[in-house]
C-alpha positions as CSV (number, residue, x, y, z in Angstrom):
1,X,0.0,0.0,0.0
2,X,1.4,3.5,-0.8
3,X,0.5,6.7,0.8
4,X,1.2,10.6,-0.1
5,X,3.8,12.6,2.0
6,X,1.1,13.7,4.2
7,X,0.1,10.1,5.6
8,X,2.6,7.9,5.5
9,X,3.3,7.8,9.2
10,X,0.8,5.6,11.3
11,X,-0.5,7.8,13.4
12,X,-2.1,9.7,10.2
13,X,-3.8,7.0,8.0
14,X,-5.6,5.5,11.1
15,X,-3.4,2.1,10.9
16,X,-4.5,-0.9,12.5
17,X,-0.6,-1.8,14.1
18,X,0.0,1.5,15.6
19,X,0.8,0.1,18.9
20,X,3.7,-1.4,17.6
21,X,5.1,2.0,16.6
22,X,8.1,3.2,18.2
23,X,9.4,6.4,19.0
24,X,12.7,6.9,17.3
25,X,15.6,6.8,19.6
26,X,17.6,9.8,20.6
27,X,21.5,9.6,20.3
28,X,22.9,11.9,23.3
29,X,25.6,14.2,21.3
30,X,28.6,14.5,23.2
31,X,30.9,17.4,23.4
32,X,34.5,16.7,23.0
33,X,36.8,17.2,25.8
34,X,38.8,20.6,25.3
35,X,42.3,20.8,24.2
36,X,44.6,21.2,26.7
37,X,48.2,22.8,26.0
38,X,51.1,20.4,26.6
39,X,53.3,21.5,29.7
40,X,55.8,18.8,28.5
41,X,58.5,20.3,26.1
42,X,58.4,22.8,23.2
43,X,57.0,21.2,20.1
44,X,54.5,19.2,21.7
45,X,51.2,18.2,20.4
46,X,48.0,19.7,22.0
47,X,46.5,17.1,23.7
48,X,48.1,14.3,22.2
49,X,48.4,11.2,25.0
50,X,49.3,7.3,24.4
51,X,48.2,4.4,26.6
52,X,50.0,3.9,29.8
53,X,52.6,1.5,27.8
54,X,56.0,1.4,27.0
55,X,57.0,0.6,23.4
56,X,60.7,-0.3,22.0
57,X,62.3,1.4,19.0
58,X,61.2,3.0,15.9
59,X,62.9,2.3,12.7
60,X,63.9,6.0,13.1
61,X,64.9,6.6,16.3
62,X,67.2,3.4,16.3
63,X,69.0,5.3,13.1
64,X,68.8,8.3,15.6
65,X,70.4,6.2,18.6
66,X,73.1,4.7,16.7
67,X,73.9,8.2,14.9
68,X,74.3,9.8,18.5
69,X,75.7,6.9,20.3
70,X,78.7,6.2,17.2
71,X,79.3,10.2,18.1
72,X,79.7,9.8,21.1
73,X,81.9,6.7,21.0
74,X,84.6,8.9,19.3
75,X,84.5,11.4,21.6
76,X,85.4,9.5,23.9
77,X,87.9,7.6,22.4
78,X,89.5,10.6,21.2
79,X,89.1,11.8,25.1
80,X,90.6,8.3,26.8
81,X,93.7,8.4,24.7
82,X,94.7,12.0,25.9
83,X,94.6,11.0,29.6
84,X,93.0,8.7,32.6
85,X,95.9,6.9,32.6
86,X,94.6,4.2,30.5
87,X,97.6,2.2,29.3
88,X,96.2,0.0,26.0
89,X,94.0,0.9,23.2
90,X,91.8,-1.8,24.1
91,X,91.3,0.0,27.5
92,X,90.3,3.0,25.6
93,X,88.3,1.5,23.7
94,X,86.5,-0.4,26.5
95,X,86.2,2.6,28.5
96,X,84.8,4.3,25.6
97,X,82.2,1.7,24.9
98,X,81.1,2.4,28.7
99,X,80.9,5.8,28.3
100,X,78.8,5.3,25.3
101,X,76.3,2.5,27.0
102,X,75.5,4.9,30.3
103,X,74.5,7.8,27.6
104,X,72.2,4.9,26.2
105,X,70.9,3.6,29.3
106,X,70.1,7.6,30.5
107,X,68.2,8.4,27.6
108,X,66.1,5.1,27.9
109,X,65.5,5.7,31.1
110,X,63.8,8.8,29.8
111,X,62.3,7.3,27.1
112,X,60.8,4.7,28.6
113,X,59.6,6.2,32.3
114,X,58.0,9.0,30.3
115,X,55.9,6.4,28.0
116,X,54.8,5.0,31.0
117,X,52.9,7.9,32.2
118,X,50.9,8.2,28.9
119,X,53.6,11.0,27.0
120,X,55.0,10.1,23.5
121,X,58.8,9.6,23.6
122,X,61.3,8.8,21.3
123,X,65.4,10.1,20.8
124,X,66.4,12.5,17.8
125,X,69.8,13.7,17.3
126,X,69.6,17.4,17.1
127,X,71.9,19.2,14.6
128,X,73.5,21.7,16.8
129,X,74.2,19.3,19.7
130,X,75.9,17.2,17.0
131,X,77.8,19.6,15.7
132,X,79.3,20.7,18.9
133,X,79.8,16.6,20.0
134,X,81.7,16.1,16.3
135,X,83.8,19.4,17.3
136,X,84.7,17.6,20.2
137,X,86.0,14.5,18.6
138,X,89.1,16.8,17.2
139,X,89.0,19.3,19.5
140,X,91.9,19.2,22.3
141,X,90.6,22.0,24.3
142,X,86.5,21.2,25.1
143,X,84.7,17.2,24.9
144,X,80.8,17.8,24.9
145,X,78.6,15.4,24.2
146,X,75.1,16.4,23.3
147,X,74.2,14.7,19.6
148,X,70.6,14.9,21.0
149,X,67.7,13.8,23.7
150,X,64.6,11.9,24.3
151,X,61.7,14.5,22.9
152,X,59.0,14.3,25.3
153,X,55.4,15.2,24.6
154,X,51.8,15.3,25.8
155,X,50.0,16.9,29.0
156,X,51.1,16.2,31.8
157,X,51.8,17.3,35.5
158,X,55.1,18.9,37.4
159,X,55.3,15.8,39.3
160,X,55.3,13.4,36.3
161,X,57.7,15.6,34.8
162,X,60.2,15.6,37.5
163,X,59.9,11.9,37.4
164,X,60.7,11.6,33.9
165,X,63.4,13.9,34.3
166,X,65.1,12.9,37.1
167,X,65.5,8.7,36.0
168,X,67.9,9.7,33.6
169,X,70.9,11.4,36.4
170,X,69.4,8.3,38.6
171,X,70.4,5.9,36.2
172,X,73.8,7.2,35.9
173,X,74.0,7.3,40.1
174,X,73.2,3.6,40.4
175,X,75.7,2.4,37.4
176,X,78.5,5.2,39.0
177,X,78.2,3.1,42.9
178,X,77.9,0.0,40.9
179,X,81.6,0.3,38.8
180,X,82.5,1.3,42.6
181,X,81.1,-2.1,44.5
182,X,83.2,-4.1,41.8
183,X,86.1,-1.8,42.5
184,X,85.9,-2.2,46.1
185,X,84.7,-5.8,46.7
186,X,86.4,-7.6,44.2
187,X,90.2,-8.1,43.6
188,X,91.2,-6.7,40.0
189,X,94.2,-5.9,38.4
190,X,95.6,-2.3,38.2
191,X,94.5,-1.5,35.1
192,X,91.0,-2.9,35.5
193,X,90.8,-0.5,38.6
194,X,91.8,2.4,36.4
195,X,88.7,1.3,34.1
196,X,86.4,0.8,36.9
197,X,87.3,3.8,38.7
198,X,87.2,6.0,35.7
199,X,83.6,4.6,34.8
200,X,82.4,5.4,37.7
201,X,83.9,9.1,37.4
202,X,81.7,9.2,33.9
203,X,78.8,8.1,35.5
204,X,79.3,11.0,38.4
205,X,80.6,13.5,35.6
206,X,76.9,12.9,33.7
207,X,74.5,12.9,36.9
208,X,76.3,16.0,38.3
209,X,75.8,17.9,34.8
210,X,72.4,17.0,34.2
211,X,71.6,17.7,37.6
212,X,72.5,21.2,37.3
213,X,68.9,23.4,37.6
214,X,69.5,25.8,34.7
215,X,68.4,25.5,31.0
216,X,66.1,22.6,29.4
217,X,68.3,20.0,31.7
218,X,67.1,17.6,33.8
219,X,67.8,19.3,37.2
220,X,65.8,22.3,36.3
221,X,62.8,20.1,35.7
222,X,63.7,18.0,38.7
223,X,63.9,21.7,41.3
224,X,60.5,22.6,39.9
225,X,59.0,19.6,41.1
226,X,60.4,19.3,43.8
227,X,63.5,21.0,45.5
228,X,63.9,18.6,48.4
229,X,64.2,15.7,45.7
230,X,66.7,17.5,43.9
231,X,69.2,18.6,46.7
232,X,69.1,15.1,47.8
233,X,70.0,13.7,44.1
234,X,72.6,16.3,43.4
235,X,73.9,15.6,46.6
236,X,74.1,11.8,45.9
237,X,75.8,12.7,42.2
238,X,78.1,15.3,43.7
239,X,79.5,12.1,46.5
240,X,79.8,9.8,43.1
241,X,81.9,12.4,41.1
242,X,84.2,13.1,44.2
243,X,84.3,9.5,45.5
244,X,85.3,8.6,42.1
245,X,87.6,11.3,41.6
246,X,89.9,11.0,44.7
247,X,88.3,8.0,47.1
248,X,89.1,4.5,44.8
């Protein structure tokens, strides 16, 4: 049966069925959430959060890793061989290797804490930090290494941030006392004590720096959150460097 436009409900051509008409269903519209600015690090996407996961590597950021990590395995070859009393090249080029795994471990540690609480993380060698860290491979008067950093984005709060910041100088702390346990405990040759000693110095040397509370650095991030936290780390990295320095 066909009706005109005027009577094709139910309700209008008197039909029999009516009672099993239904009332169309309403489907609630729902506001989204507003967009909240990123307190993370410059460059950060507006609202942008992942799943309280931790992933491994991109395809890029491993070319990024082993870009920043072959940089800074000639700096410090290029800075063993001028000094620390290393006596072989294989020394240097142990110590080296060392030097080049606690830069690793530090920036996972970032990397990974930061994913954890929800914020998108992954390393990229930034060109001016790897310009300066190339410098430093020829350079007998300065050795920085800075090829790049874990970029960290998504909202977040102070605390979380602190967090994230300060696992990287931690990491360094508890591989610095761990190269001094071996040292200590364990009977080693005098060259293997000049390796262990001198690692642990690197790992003091990197906690102290990035504890410092200026710039985009970890300690600055770290004394924002919170300054009884940071005196207590700095402290901790400060005993490393000088317990490394002059106490093994």
């Amino acid at each position: 049966m066909t009706f005109c436009s005027e009577h094709h409900l139910p309700e209008n051509h008197e039909c029999s069925q009516l009672y099993r008409a239904r009332k169309p269903s309403e489907i609630p519209v729902v506001a989204p959430p507003p967009r909240r600015r990123s307190l993370a690090y410059p460059g950060s996407r507006i609202g942008y959060r992942l799943p309280n996961r931790v992933s491994w590597l991109t395809t890029l950021e491993a070319r990024h890793l082993i870009v920043g990590m072959t940089l800074v395995l000639l700096v410090g070859i290029s800075l063993f061989l001028r000094g620390f009393g290393v006596p072989t090249f294989s020394g240097v080029l142990l110590l080296a290797i060392i030097l080049t795994g606690s830069f690793l471990l530090h920036e996972l540690a970032h990397k990974f804490v930061a994913q954890n609480n929800g914020m998108r993380a992954e390393f990229r060698v930034t060109p001016f930090g790897a310009l300066i860290t190339f410098i430093s491979i020829f350079s007998p008067f300065f050795k920085i290494i800075a090829p790049g950093a874990v970029m960290i984005s998504g909202y977040s709060s102070n605390r979380v941030i602190g967090r994230v910041a300060i696992v990287g100088p931690l990491t360094n702390i508890l591989l610095g006392f761990g190269f001094v346990a071996i040292s200590l405990f364990f009977t080693v040759s005098n060259s293997m004590s000049v390796i262990l000693s001198t690692s642990a110095y690197i790992n003091g040397f990197l906690a102290t720096f990035n504890l410092l509370p200026f710039g985009i650095i970890d300690g600055k991030k770290v004394f924002t959150w919170n300054k009884g936290v940071w005196v207590l780390a700095f402290g901790v990295s400060i005993s490393l460097f000088l317990l490394a320095l002059f106490g093994i």
